[in-house]
KEMIRO-588407 format. One record per residue (C-alpha): x, y, z; residue number from 1; residue in three letters. Coordinates in steps of 0.5 Angstrom, whole numbers, plus 500, padded with zeros to 3 digits. Example, Ala and Ser with C-alpha at 12.3 -4.5 7.8 and 13.67 -1.06 7.14 Angstrom:
KEMIRO-588407
{pt {525 491 516} 1 'Ala'},
{pt {527 498 514} 2 'Ser'},
END
This chain:
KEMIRO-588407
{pt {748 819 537} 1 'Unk'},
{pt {755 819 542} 2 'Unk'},
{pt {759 813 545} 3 'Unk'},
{pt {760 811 552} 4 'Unk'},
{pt {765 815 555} 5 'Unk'},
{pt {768 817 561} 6 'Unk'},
{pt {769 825 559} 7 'Unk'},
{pt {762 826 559} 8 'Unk'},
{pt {758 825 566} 9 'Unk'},
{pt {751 826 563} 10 'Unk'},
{pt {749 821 558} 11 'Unk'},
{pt {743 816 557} 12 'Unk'},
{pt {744 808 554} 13 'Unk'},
{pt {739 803 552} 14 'Unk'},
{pt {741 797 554} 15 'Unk'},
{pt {734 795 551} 16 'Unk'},
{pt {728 797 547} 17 'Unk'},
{pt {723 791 546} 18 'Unk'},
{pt {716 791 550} 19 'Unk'},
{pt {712 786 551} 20 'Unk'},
{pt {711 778 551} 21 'Unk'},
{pt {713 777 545} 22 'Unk'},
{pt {718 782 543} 23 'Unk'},
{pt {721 780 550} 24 'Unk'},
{pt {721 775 552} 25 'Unk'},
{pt {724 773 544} 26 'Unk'},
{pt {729 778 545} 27 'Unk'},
{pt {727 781 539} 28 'Unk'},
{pt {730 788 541} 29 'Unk'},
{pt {734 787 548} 30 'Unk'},
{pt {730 788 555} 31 'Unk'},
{pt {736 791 559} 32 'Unk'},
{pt {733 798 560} 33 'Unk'},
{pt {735 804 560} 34 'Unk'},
{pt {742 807 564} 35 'Unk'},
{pt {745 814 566} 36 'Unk'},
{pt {749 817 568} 37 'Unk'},
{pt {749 824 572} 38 'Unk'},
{pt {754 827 576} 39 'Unk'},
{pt {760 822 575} 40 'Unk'},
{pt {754 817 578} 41 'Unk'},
{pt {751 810 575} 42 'Unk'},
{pt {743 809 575} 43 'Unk'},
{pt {740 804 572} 44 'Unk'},
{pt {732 804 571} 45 'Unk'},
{pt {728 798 570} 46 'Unk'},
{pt {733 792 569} 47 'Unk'},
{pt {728 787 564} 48 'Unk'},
{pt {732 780 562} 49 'Unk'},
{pt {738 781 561} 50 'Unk'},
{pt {741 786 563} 51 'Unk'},
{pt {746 785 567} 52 'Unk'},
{pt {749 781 561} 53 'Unk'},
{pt {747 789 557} 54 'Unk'},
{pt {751 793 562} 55 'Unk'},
{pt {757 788 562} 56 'Unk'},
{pt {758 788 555} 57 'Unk'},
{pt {756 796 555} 58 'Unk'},
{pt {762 797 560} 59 'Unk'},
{pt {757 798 565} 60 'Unk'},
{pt {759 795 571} 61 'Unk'},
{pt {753 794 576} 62 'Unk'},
{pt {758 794 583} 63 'Unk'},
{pt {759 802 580} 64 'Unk'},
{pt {751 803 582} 65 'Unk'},
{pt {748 808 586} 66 'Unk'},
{pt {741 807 584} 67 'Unk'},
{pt {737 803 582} 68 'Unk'},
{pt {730 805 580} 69 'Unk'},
{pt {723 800 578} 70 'Unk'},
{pt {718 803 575} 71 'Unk'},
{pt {713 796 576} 72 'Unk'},
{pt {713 789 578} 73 'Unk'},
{pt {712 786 570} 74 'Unk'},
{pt {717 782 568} 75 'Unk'},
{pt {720 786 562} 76 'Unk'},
{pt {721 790 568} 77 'Unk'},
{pt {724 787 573} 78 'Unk'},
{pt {726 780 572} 79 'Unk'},
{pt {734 781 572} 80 'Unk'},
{pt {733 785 578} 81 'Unk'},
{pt {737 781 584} 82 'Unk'},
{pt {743 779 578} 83 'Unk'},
{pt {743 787 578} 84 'Unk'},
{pt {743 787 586} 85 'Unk'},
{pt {747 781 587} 86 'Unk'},
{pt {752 785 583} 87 'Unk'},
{pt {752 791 586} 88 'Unk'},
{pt {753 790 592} 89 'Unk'},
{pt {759 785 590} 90 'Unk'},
{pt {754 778 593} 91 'Unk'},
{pt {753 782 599} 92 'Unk'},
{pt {759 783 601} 93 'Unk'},
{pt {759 790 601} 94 'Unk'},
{pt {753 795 602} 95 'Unk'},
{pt {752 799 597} 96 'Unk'},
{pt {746 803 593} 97 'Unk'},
{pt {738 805 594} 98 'Unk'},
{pt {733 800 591} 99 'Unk'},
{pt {726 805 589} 100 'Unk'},
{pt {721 801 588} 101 'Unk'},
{pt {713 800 588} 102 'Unk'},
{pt {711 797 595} 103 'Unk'},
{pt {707 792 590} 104 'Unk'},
{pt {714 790 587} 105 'Unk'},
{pt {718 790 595} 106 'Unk'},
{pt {712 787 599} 107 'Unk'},
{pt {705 785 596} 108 'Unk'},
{pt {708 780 590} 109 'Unk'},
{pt {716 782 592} 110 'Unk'},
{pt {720 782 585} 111 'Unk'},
{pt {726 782 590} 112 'Unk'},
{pt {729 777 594} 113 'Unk'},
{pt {729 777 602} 114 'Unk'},
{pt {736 774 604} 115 'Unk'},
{pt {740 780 602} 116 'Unk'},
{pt {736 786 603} 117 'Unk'},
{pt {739 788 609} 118 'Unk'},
{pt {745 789 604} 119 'Unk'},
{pt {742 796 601} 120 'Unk'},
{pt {736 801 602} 121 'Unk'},
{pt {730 800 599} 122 'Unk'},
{pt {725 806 598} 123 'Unk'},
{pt {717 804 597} 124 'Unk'},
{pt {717 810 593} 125 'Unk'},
{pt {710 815 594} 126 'Unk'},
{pt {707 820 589} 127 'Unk'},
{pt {710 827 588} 128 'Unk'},
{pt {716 826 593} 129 'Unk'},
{pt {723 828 591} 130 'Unk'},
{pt {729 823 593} 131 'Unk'},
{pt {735 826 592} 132 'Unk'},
{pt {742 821 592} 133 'Unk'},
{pt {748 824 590} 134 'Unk'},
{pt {746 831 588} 135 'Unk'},
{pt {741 827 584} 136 'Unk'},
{pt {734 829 585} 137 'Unk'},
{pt {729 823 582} 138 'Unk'},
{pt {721 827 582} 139 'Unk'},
{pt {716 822 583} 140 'Unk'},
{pt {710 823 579} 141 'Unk'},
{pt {703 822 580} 142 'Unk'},
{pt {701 814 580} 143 'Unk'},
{pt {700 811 573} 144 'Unk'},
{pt {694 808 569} 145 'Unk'},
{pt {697 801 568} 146 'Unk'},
{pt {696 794 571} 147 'Unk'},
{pt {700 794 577} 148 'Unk'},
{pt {702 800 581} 149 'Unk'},
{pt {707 804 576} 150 'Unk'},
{pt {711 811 578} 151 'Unk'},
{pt {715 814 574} 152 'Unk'},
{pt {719 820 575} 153 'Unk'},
{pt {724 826 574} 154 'Unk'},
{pt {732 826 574} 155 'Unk'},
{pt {735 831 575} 156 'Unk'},
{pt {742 833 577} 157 'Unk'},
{pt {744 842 576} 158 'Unk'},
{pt {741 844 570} 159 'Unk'},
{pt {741 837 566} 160 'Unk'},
{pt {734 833 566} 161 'Unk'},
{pt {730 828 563} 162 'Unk'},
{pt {723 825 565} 163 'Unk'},
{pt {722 817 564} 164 'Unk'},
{pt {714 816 562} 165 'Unk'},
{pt {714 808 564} 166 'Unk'},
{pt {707 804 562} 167 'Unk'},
{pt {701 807 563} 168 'Unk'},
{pt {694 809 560} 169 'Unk'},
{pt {694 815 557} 170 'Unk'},
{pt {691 821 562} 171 'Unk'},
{pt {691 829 561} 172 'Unk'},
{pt {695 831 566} 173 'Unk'},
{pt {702 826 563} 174 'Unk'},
{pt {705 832 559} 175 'Unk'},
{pt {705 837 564} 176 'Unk'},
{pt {707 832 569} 177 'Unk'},
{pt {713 831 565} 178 'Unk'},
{pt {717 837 563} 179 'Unk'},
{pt {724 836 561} 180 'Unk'},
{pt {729 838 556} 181 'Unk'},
{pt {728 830 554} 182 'Unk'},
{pt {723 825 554} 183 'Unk'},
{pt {723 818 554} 184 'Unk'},
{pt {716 815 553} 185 'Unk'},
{pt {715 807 553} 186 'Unk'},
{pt {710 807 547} 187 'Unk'},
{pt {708 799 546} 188 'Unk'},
{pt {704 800 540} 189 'Unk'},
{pt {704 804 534} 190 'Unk'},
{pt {696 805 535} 191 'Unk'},
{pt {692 805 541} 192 'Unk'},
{pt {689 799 542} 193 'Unk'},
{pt {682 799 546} 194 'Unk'},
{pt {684 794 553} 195 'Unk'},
{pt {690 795 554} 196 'Unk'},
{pt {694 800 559} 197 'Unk'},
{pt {700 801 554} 198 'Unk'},
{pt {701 808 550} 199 'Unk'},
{pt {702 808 543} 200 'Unk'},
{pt {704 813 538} 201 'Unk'},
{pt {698 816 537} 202 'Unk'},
{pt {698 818 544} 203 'Unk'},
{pt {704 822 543} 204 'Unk'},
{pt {701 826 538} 205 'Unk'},
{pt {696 828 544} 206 'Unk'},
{pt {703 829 548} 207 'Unk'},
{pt {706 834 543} 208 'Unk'},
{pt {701 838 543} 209 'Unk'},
{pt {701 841 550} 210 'Unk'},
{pt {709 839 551} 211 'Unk'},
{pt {714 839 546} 212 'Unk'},
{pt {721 838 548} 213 'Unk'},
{pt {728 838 546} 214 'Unk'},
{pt {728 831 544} 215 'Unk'},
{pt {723 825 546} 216 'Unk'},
{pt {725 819 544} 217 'Unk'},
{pt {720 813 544} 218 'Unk'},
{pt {723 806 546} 219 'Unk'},
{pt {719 800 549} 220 'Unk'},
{pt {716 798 542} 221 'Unk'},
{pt {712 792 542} 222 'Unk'},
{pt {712 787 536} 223 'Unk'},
{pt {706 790 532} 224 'Unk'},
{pt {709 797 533} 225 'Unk'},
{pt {716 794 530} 226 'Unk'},
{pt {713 792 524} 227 'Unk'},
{pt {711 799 523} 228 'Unk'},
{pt {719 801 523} 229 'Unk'},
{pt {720 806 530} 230 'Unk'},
{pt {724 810 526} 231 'Unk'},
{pt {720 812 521} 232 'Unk'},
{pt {713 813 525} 233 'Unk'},
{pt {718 818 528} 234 'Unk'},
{pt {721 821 523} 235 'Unk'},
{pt {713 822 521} 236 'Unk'},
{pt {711 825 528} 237 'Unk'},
{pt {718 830 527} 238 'Unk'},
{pt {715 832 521} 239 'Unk'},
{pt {708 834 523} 240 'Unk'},
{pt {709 836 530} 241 'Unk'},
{pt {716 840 529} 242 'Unk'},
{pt {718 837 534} 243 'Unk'},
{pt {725 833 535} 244 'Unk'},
{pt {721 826 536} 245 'Unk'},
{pt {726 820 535} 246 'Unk'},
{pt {726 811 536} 247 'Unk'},
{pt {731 809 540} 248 'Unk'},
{pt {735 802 538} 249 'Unk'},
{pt {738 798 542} 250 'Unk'},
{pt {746 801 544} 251 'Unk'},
{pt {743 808 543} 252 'Unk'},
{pt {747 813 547} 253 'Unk'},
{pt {745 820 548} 254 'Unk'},
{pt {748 825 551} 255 'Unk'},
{pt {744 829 556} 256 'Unk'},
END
């Protein structure tokens, strides 16, 4: 893939790729999340345990924020939320960046706490609206299939995009709803597994046929799909489906 670097504005880091209890919350992959940057701008989607010490080692300095975007309230999602926030916004000293966020997540079973929201701007984000935040557009999707109230969305910024599939059940309307250049899918299981809202590799496959896009890369993986090696289920789906399909690992760079 490519390093971190200060020349190319347009990049994806995964500061984590491990989904689920056990692979999580033993940090058998790391749970940061994935950062971007479009624009010049620094973005960080889903900041799971850990993620201020990722962006740190990254080189990834939170008070450099402009947004910060949670898919849902879970844990593995959020759970260095307020690190991230505390340090963007240097303790609360300064004011500075957007939070977008279910209202579940801010108001029902808040995730983030209250004693300094009125140091940066929440927005509780709605099905099929656009936010815009340095020339950088966030489409939101339809609400997903998933246990709690769960978005994912868009980014785009000129003619650089990407789509960000966060956890969910698999439903028909996904591939047409997130066509981008680049696909980021979080695929907990190998295998579908009746009773859970994850998605799996099998639904990548159903994903494939009606979308496929310059690169998908998978990433979330629970511990049964890790026993599987990611890579090489990527490698298979590649070679069946002619489409560029790769596992992300913890530390990947790609250029955008």
């Amino acid at each position: 893939m490519a390093k971190i670097n200060t020349i190319n504005d347009c990049q994806l880091i995964f500061l984590g790729t491990g989904g689920g209890r056990f692979t999580v919350f033993n940090q058998i992959r790391k749970s940061g999340g994935i950062w971007f940057k479009l624009n010049g701008k620094l973005f960080a989607i889903d900041p799971g345990p850990g993620a201020l010490v990722e962006a740190i080692k990254h080189k990834l300095y939170p008070s450099k924020l402009a947004a910060i975007f949670l898919s849902h309230r879970h844990l593995d999602h959020s759970a260095d939320m307020n690190a991230i926030i505390e340090s963007m916004t240097e303790g609360g000293h300064k004011k500075r960046g957007i939070v977008f966020a279910p209202r579940e997540a801010t108001e029902e079973d808040p995730v983030i706490l209250r004693y300094n929201r009125k140091n940066f701007e929440i927005v509780n984000q709605t099905e099929f609206h656009t936010y815009e935040v340095n020339n950088v557009r966030i489409g939101v999707k339809a609400k997903h299939m998933h246990t709690t109230e769960t978005y994912g969305a868009i980014f785009s910024f000129q003619y650089h995009n990407f789509a960000f599939i966060p956890d969910t059940l698999y439903f028909d309307d996904l591939p047409e709803l997130y066509r981008a250049d680049i696909v980021i899918m979080n695929t907990v299981f190998c295998h579908e597994r009746q009773g859970f809202m994850h998605l799996s590799s099998d639904d990548v496959y159903k994903f494939l046929e009606k979308n496929c896009p310059k690169k998908f890369i998978m990433t979330h993986f629970g511990l049964s799909f890790l026993k599987e090696k990611p890579w090489e289920v990527a490698k298979k789906i590649s070679d069946e489906t002619g489409c560029n399909v790769i596992a992300a690992y913890d530390g990947m760079v790609v250029d955008i």
